[in-house]
KEBA-950368 format. One record per residue (C-alpha): residue number from 1; z negated, y negated, x negated. Coordinates in steps of 0.1 Angstrom, whole numbers. Each point is the difference from the previous one (the first is absolute). Layout:
num  z  y  x
NUM  Z  Y  X
...
This chain:
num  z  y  x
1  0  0  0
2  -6  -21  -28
3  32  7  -17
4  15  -12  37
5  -21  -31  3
6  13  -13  -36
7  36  4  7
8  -7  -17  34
9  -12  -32  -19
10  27  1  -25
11  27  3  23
12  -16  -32  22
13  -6  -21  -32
14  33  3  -9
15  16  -6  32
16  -18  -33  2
17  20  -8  -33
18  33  2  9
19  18  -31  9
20  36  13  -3
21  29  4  29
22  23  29  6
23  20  20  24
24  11  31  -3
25  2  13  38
26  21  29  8
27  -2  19  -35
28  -9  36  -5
29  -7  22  -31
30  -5  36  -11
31  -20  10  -29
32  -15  26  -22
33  -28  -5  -15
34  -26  21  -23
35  -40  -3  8
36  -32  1  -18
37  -23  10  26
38  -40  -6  -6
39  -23  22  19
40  -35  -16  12
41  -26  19  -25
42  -25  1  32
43  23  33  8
44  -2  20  -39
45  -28  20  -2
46  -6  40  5
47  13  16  11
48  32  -17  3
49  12  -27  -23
50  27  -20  11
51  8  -24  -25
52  34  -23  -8
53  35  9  0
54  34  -11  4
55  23  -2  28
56  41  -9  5
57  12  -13  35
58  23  -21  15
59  2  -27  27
60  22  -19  25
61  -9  -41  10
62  16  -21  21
63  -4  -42  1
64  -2  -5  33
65  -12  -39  -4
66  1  -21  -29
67  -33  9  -9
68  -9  31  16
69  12  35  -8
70  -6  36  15
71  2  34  -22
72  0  36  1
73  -13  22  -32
74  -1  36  -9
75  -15  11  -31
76  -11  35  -18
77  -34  -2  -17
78  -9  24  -33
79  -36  -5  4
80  -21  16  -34
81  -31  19  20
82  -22  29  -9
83  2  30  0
84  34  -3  13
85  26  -33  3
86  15  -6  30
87  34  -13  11
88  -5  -24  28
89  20  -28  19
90  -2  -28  17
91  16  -19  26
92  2  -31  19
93  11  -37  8
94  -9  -36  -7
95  7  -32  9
96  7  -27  -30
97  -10  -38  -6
98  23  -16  -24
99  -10  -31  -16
100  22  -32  1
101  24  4  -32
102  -10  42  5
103  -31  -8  -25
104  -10  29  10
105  -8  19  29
106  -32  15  21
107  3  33  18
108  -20  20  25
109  7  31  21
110  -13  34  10
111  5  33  -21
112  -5  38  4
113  -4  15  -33
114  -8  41  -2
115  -20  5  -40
116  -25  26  7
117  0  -9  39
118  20  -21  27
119  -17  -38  1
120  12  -31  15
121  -5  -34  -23
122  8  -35  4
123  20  -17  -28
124  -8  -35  -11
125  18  -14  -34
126  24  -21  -17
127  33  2  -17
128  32  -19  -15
129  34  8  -1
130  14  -15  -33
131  40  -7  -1
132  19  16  -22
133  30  -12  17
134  15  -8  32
135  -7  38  16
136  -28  20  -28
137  -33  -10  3
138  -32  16  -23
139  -25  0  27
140  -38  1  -10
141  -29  6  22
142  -41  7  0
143  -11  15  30
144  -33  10  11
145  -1  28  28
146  -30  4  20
147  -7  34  20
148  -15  -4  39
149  -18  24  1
150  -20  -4  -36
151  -9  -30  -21
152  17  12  -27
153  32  -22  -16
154  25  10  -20
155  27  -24  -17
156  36  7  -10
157  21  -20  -29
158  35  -3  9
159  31  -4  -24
160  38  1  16
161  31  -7  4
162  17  -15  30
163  34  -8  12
164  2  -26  29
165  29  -9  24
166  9  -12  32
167  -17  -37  -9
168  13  -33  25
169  -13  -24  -13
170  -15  -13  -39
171  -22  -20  -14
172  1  -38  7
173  5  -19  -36
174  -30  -23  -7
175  22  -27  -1
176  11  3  38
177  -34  7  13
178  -16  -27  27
179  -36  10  3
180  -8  -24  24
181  31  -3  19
182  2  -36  -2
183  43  2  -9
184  -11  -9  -40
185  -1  28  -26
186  -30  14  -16
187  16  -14  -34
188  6  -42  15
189  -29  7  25
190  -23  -29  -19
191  -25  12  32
192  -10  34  2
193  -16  10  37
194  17  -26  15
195  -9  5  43
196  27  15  22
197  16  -28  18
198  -7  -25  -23
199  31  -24  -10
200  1  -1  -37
201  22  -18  -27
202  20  17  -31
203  -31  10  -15
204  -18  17  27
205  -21  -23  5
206  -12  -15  36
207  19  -32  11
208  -28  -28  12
209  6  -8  34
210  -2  -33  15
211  -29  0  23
212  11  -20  34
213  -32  -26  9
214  -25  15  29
215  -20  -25  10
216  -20  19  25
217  2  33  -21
218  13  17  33
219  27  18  -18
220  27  -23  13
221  12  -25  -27
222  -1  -37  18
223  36  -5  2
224  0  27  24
225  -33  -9  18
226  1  -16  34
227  -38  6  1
228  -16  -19  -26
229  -38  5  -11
230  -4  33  20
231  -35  18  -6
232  1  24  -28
233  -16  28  22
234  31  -2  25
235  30  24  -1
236  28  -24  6
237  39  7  8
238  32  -7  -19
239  -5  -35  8
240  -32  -3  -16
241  -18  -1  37
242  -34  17  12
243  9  25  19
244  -15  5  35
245  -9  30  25
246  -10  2  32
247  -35  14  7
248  -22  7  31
249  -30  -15  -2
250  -27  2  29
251  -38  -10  8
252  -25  15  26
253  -23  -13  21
254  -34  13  14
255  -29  -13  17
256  -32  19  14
257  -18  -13  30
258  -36  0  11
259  -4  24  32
260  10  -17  30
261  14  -28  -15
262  30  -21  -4
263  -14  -25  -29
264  17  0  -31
265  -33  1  -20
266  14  -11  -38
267  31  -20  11
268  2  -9  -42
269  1  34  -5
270  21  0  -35
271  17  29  17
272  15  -27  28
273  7  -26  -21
274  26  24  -20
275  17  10  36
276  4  -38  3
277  11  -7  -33
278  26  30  2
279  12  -15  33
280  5  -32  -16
281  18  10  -32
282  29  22  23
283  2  -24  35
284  26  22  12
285  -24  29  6
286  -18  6  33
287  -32  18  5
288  -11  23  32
289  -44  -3  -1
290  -12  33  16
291  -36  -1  13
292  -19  34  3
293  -36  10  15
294  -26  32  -1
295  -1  28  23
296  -34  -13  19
297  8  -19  34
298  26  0  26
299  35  7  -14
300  17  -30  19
301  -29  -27  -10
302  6  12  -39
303  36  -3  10
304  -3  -37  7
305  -30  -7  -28
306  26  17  -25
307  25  -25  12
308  -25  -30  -5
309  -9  9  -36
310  37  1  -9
311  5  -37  19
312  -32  -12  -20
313  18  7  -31
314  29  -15  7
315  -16  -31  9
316  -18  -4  -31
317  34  9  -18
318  16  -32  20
319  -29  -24  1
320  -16  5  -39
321  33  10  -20
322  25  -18  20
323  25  34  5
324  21  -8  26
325  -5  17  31
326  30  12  11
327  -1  25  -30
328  -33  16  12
329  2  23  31
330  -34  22  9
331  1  32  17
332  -35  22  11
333  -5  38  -5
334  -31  2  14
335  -22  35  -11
336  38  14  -1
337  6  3  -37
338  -38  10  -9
339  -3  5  -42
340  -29  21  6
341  -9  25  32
342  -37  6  -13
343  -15  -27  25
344  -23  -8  -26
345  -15  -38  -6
346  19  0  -34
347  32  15  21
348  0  -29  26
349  -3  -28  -33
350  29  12  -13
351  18  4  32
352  -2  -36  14
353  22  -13  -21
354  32  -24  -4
355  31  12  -23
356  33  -18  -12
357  25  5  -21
358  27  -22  -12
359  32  5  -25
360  25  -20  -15
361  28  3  -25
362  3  -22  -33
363  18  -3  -32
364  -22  16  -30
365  16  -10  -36
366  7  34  -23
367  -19  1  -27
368  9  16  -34
């Protein structure tokens, strides 16, 4: 595990090295290649001793992206053991991480390989296919194999020789590269990193823009603001204008009465005051007052004393606040809309009662 753990660091440190760019997508390759294979000494001992050994194989890879390969490997293994060697194989596939420039490459993959006995390992290693010339490669590789069902690792040393074909594309030269895709190459480009989008002169290098005057720092420059000095916490349109909405807004009136009684008892009830003052803001709204009484006493004398509670209210509405009144009608329930049945004292406060409610409609700015 160790052995697995090491190669695992060396493969990462090197990939956060490379710097380079190429593209290779669409080649393939077939190669031989001869092994030292390294057993994991936690399996020697008596009475068997499996120790190191050789191995020869071959192996098919395809490039399917620039970057990323996928292979297939068969190799037979001369493994040195006591009392007896043993012949084994192994067999398997692995997906490939070339490096920008092919640096060099990380692998990983699953293998069955029979020694003494059938296991199952995952592969985790690095390699590099050095050009000889446009098709022969000498491909090098470390690779450290560790078996599922054990803790032991075992590592293999790779030397080959591959022939590759089938490529679409090569390497871009380092003098056409555009690492930042601002339309400058890497060799003029003055400004490394430059942001996508970003206008840029010969060099690379961001052009300063002339920054229209915003006044009002609404996001509209002034030549094109037909609002000026709008507040900073409004959204405002093309035009640089606040931009409104319509909202329902609403306010509720009620008023409890002492029993057998039509006297408004608090008539500066705050409560009151803000009907009023809702009425007066929004003069187009009207207002029915509905007057309501307990369950004790004659159902047609609550009728009528539910009636004069709503008329009390209305009169204070008209003589105190001054609401016009045509825009206050008063209708009584009588006991016919009880809020509680329990014909308790507490029921019957509750229950002589006046309610209102009035809406209106107005514009509400958008804020950002």
């Amino acid at each position: 595990m160790k052995k697995l753990l090491v190669a695992s660091a060396v493969a990462l440190a090197m990939a956060a090295s490379a710097h380079a760019e190429t593209n290779k997508e669409g080649e393939k390759w077939v190669a031989g290649f001869v092994e030292y294979y390294s057993t994991d000494q936690a399996e020697t001992g008596a009475p068997f001793y499996i120790d190191n050994g050789m191995g020869l194989g071959v192996e098919f890879g395809f490039r399917f992206k620039p970057q990323w390969a996928a292979r297939i490997e068969a190799a037979a293994l001369d493994i040195d053991a006591t009392p007896d060697d043993y012949s084994g194989s192994r067999f398997g596939i692995d997906a490939l991480y070339f490096l920008p420039d092919d640096l060099f490459y990380i692998l990983g993959g699953l293998k069955t390989t029979k020694i003494a006995e059938s296991d199952y390992y995952v592969d985790l290693g690095i390699g590099k296919h050095w050009d000889i010339n446009e098709n022969l490669k000498v491909v090098t590789e470390i690779t450290a194999y560790q078996n599922l069902d054990t803790s032991h690792t075992h590592m293999g040393y790779k030397l080959g020789l591959a022939y590759s074909f089938g490529e679409t594309s090569s390497s871009t030269p380092a003098s056409a590269r555009d690492s930042d895709n601002d339309g400058v190459n890497d060799s003029n480009d003055l400004c490394a990193n430059t942001p996508y989008g970003t206008k840029v002169d010969a060099t690379g290098c961001a052009i300063a823009a002339v920054q229209a005057a915003d006044s009002d720092n609404d996001g509209v420059a002034d030549d094109k603001d037909k609002c000026a000095n709008t507040p900073t916490t409004d959204k405002v349109d093309a035009n640089g204008c606040s931009i409104f909405t319509e909202e329902e807004v609403s306010v509720d009136l009620r008023v409890l009465f002492s029993n057998n009684s039509a006297e408004v008892n608090y008539p500066l009830d705050p409560q009151i005051k803000e009907f009023a003052d809702f009425m007066k803001r929004f003069p187009s709204t009207d207002t029915v007052i509905e007057g309501h009484a307990s369950a004790p006493g004659k159902a047609d004398y609550n009728m009528k004393l539910s009636e004069d509670r709503a008329k009390a209210v209305r009169s204070l509405f008209i003589d105190r606040y001054g609401i016009d009144a045509k825009r206050l009608t008063v209708k009584g329930f009588g006991e016919t809309q009880l809020l509680d049945t329990s014909n308790t004292p507490a029921a019957h406060e509750v229950n002589r009662r006046i309610t209102a409610k009035v809406s209106a409609s107005t514009r509400v700015k958008v804020k950002k």
